[in-house]
C-alpha positions in Angstrom: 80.3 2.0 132.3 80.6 -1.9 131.8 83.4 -3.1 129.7 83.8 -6.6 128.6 86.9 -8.4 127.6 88.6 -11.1 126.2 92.3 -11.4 125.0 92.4 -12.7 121.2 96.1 -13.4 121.4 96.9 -11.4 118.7 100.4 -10.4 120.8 100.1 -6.9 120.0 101.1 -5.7 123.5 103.5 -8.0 123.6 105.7 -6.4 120.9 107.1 -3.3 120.2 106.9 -1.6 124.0 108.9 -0.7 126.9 107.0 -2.9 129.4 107.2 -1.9 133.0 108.7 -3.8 135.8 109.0 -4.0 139.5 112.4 -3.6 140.8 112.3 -7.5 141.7 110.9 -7.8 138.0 113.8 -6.4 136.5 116.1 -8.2 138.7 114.2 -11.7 137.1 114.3 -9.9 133.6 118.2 -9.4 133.9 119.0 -12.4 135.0 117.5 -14.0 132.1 119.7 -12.2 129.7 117.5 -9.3 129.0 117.7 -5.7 128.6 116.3 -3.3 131.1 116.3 0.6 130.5 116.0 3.1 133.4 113.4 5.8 132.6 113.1 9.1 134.5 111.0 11.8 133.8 110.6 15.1 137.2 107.9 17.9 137.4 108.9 20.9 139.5 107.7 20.5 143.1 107.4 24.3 145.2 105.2 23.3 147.2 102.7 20.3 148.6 99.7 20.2 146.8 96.3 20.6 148.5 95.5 17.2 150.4 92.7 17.1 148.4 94.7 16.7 144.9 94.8 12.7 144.6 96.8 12.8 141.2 99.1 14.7 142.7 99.3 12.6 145.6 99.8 9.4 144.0 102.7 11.0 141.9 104.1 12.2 145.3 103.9 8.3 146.4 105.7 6.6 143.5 108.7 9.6 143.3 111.6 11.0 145.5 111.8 14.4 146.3 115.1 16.0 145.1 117.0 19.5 144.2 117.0 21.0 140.7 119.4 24.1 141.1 116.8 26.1 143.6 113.8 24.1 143.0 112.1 21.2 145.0 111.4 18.6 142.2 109.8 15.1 142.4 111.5 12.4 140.5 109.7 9.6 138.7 111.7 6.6 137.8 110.6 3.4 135.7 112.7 0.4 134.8 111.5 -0.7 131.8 112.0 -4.1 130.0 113.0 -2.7 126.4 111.4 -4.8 123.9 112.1 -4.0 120.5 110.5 -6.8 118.4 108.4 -9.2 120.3 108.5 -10.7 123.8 111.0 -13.0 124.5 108.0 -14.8 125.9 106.4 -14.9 123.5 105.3 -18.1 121.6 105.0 -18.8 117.7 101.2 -19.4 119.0 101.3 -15.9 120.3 101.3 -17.4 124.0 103.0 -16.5 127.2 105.5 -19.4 127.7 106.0 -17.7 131.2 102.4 -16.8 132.0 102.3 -18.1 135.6 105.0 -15.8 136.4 104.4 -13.0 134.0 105.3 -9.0 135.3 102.3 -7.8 137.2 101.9 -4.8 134.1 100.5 -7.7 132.1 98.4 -9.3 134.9 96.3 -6.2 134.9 96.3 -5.9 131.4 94.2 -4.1 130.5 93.7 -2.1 133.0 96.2 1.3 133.9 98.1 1.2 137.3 97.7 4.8 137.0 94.3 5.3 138.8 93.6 8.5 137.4 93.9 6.6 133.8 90.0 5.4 133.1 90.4 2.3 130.8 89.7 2.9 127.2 89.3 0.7 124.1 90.7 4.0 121.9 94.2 3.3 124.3 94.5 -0.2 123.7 95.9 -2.2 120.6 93.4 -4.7 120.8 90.9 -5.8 118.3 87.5 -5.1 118.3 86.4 -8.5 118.5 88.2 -8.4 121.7 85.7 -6.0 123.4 82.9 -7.8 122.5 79.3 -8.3 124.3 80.1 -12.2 124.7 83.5 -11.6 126.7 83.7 -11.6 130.3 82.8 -8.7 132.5 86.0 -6.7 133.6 84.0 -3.7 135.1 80.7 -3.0 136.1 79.3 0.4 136.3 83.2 2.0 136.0 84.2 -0.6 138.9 86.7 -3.4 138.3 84.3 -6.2 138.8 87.4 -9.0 139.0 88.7 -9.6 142.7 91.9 -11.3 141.7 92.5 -8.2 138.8 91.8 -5.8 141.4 93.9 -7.1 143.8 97.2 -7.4 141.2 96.1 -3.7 140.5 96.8 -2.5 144.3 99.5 -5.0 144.5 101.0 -3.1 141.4 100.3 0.6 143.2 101.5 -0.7 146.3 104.9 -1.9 144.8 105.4 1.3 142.8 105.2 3.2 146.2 107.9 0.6 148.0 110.2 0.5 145.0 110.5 4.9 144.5 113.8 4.9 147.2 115.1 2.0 145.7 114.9 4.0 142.1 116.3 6.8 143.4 119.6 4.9 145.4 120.0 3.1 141.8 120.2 6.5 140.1 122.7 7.7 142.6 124.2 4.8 142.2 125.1 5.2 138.6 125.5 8.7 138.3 122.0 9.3 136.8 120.5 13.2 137.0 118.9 13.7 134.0 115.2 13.8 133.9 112.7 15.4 131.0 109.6 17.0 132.3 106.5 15.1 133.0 104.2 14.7 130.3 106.6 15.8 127.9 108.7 12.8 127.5 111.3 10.6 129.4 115.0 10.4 129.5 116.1 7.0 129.1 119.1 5.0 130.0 120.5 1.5 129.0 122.9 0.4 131.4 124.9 -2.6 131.0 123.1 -5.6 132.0 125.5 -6.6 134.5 126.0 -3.2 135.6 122.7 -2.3 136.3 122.4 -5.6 138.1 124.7 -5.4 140.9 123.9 -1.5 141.1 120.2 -2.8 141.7 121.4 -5.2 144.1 123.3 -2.9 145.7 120.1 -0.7 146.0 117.8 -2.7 147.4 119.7 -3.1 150.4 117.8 -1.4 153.3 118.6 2.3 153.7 117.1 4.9 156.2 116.5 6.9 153.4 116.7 7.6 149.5 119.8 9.7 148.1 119.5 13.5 147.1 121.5 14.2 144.7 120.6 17.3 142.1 118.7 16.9 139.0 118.7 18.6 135.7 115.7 19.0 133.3 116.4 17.8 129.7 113.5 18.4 126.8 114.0 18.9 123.3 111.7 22.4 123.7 113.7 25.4 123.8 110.6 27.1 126.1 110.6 24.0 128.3 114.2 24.9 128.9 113.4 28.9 129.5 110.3 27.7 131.8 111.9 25.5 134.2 115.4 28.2 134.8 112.9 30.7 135.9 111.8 28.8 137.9 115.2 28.3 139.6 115.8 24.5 138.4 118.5 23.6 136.2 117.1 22.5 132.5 119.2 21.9 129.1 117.9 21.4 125.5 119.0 17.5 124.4 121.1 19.1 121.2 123.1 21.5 124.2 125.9 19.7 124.9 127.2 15.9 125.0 124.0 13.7 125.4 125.9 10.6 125.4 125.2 8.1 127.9 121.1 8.7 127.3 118.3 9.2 124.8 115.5 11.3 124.6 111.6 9.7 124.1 109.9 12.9 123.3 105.8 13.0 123.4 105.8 16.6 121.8 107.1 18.5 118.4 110.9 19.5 119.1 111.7 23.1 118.9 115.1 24.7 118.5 
C-alpha cells in the first residue's frame, strides 16, 4: 500500500495526549519544568512463547520479567510526558519551537513504534488534506520508503529495548507494583517532578540486572480480577481498597 503525507500543522497531536518519551527524553522534559507520568500496564507470562510469535517477542524485549503472587508476568513501563492542553512547544503558528530536538515519538510521526501497528489514516487526527496524492511518499508497497524515518523508527525500538531495566529499577525505586492488564488499560503515576528525577537518575546508573519485585494486577473489571487469581497472580478491582497514589486509564466498560 503507498501512503502519502504531509503535516498541515493543524497541532492536533500535539494537544491533548500522553506523549511518549525515552528515559533520556524524560530526563530533558523534567528538567524543563514539565510533568512526566509513569505508565505500567503487565500480561501474565507462564511460559515463553513459540520463537516464531514476533508480537510476543517484541513485548518480551521492551518489558521485565517479574512475580505476580505465583505467576511469571512481563511488565511494560512507559514514561509519558502528560500534556493536558497543548504542547509546551508548541507555537501560536502551530510550530515546533523545539523541532530540532523534538522526542523521537514525533520524529516518526506518523508512523507506530509498535511494528505489529500497520499505519492507518482511521488512527491518526490528521486531516484529510494531509493524506493527499500531492504529499510526499512515506511508504511504498507497505514499506517505509524514508531512510532517515526508518532509521528514527529502529532507533525508537532499539531504545525501548535498552531503557525496559531502567523502567523497572525506577519502579523499584519508588515503590511502584501496580500494573492493569495489557490491552485493557494502564495504571498511571505522577510522581513529583523532582522526585521522579533523581529516582531516574539514580536508575540509570549501570546495574547487572533489573529489580524483581512483585506486582499486582489492577482493572476496573470484576472478571479481570477473577481471571488473573486463577491464574495464581495477585489482581484487585481499582474501587477495592485505597487507590491513592495512582489512577486508572481504562480502554474497556467498568464492571462492578
Amino acid at each position: 500500500m503507498d501512503v502519502h503525507f504531509a503535516c498541515t500543522r493543524c497541532g492536533a497531536c500535539c494537544r491533548h495526549n500522553k506523549l511518549p518519551l525515552t528515559v533520556a527524553e524524560a530526563m530533558d522534559w523534567l528538567q524543563a519544568g514539565h510533568s512526566v507520568q509513569i505508565l505500567c500496564d503487565a500480561i501474565p507470562w507462564p511460559e515463553d512463547p513459540a520463537p516464531n510469535d514476533m508480537p510476543a517477542a517484541h513485548r518480551a524485549r521492551r518489558s521485565t520479567i517479574a512475580m505476580s503472587g505465583s505467576m511469571p508476568t512481563r511488565i511494560t513501563v512507559i514514561l509519558a510526558a502528560d500534556i493536558r492542553a497543548a504542547c509546551p512547544h508548541l507555537g501560536a503558528d502551530n510550530r515546533c519551537s523545539a523541532y530540532d530536538r523534538r522526542p523521537l515519538v514525533c520524529r516518526v510521526y506518523p508512523f507506530e513504534v509498535n511494528p505489529f501497528l500497520p499505519l492507518e489514516q482511521a488512527r491518526k487526527e490528521c486531516p484529510t488534506e494531509a493524506w493527499g496524492p500531492t504529499g510526499p511518499l512515506i511508504q511504498r508497497r507497505g514499506r517505509i520508503s524514508d531512510p532517515g524515518l526508518l532509521a528514527d523508527i529502529e532507533r525508537s525500538r532499539a531504545t525501548d529495548v535498552d531503557d525496559a531495566p531502567v523502567k523497572a529499577r525506577l519502579c523499584a525505586a519508588l515503590g511502584i507494583s501496580r500494573a492493569a492488564l495489557a490491552n485493557e488499560g494502564f495504571v498511571v503515576y505522577t510522581p513529583e517532578a523532582e522526585t521522579l528525577r533523581r529516582a531516574l537518575l539514580l536508575a540509570s546508573a549501570p546495574e547487572d540486572s533489573a529489580p524483581n519485585h512483585p506486582w499486582e494486577f489492577v482493572s476496573n473489571r470484576r472478571e479481570t480480577v477473577l481471571a488473573v487469581a486463577e491464574m495464581g497472580a495477585v489482581g484487585a478491582h481499582v474501587t477495592d481498597g485505597p487507590s491513592t497514589g495512582f489512577q486508572y486509564l481504562g480502554f474497556l466498560p467498568a464492571s462492578a
